[in-house]
N, C-alpha and C positions, 0 to 999 in steps of 0.2 A: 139543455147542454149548451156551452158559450161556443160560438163561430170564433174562430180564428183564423178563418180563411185559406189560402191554401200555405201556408206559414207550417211546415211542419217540425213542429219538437224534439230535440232530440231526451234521451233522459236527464242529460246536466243541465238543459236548460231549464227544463220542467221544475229537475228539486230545485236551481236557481230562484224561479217563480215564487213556489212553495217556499222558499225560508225565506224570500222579499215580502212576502205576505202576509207570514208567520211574525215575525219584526214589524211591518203597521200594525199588527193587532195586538202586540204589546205594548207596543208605545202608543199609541192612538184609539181612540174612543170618537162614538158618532155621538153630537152633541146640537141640541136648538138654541136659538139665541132671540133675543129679542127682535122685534120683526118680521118673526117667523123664516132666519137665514139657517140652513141646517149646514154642519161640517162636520171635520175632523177637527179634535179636542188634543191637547196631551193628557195621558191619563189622569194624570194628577192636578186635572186642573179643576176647580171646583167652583160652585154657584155663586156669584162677585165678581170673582174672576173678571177683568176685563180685556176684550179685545183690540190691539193698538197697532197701528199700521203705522212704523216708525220712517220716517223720512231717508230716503234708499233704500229703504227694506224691502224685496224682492215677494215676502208672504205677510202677511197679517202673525201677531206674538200675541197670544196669551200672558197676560201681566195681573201682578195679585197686588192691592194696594197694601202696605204695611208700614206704617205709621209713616212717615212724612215723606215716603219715598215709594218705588214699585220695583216686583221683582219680577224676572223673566223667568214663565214656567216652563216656555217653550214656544214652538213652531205651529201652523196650524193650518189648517185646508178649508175655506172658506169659498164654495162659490156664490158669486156677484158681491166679493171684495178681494180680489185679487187681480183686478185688470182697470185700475183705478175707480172703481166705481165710489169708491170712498170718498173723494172727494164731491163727486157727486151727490153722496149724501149729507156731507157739512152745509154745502151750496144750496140745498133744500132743508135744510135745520133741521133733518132727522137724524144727524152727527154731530161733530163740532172736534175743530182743531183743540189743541191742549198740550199746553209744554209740562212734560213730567219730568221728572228724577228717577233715574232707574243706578241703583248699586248691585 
């Protein structure tokens, strides 16, 4: 059973919970990626798929290359690429910077 300390619930906050939770798992899916980095996915994001950490972008986006251009499928939950580590890994050539086109 999860600790939550002595935090006690009342029941609006509980269903609050419950339908915040209910909503990630519509929209989001657990997903592996190359590297062996596991996250949250958009659901509809699928094998190609690339993951792209846009310049002031606050989370890493899911982007689908389609013919000369890439399209935004969504947001995503990545940890050890959401606190710069990205650049860390261009800096060790296991990334690499890349100007896209996104419409």
């Amino acid at each position: 059973m999860a600790d939550f300390g002595s935090q006690d619930f009342g029941k609006r906050e509980l269903k609050t919970l419950f339908l915040k939770n209910i909503a990630i798992q519509v929209r989001f899916r657990f997903t592996g990626m190359e590297g062996g980095y596991l996250g949250m996915a958009p659901r509809f994001s699928r094998p190609g798929d690339v993951v792209a950490i846009l310049k002031g972008s606050k989370v890493p986006l899911i982007v689908r290359n389609h013919e000369d251009h890439y399209i935004i499928i969504g947001t995503s939950s990545i940890p050890g690429l959401m606190e710069g580590e990205a650049k860390e890994l261009c800096e060790s050539m296991r990334a690499r910077f890349e100007d896209i086109q996104i419409r």
